[in-house]
C-alpha positions as CSV (number, residue, x, y, z in Angstrom):
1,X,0.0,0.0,0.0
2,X,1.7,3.5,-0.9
3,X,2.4,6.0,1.2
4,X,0.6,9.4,1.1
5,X,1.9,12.4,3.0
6,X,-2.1,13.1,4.0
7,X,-4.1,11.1,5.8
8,X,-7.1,13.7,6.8
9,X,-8.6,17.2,5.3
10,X,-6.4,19.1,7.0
11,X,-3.2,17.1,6.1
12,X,-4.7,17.7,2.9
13,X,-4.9,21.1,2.1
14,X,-1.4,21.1,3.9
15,X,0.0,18.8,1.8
16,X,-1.3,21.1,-1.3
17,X,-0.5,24.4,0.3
18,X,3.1,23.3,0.4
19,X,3.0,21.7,-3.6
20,X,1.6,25.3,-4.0
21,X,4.6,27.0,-2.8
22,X,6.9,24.8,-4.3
23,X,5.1,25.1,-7.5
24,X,5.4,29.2,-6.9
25,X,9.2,28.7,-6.4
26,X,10.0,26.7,-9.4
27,X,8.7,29.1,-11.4
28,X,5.4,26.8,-12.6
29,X,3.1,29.1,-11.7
30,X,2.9,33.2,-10.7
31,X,0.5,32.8,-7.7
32,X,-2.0,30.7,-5.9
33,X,-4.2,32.0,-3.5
34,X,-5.8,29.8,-0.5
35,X,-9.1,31.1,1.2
36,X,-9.2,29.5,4.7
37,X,-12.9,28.6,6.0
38,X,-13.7,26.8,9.3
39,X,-14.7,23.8,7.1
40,X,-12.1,23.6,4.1
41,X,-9.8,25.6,2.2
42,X,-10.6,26.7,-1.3
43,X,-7.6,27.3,-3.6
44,X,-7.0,29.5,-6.4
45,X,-4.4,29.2,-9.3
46,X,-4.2,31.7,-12.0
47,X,-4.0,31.1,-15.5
48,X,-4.2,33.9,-18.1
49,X,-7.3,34.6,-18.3
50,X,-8.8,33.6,-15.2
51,X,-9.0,31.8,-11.8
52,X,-11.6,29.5,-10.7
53,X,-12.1,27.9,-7.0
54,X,-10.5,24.7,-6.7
55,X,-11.4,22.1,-4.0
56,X,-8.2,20.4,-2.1
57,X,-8.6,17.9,-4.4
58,X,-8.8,19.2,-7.4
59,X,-6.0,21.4,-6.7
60,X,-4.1,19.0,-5.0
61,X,-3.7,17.2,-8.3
62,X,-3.3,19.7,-10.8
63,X,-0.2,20.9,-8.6
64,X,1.1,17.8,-8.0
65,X,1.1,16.9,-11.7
66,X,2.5,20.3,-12.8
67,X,5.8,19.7,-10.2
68,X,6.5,16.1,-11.1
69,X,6.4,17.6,-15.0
């Protein structure tokens, strides 16, 4: 069974948090933005023409595949 580095929501949007930092100091992206709410984090990555709310989920995997790239 593979290891994940979350095991809960808030290991989670952690877990993507930090992908989104990383993927801010590689150069991969200009910005991300995370609105904090009592029950979940929405995250926002930029493209050109606009931003649209991602879940943890979502968000966790575009930025995971865009560091491994």
């Amino acid at each position: 069974m593979p290891e994940h580095p979350f095991h809960d929501q808030l290991s989670l949007e952690e877990q993507t948090e930090k992908l989104g930092k990383q993927a801010v100091t590689l150069g991969l992206i200009p910005s991300f933005v995370v609105h904090y709410f009592p029950d979940t984090w929405v995250f926002y990555i930029p493209n050109e023409n606009q931003s649209e709310p991602l879940t943890p989920e979502e968000a966790y995997l575009r930025l995971q595949q865009l560091v491994k790239q």
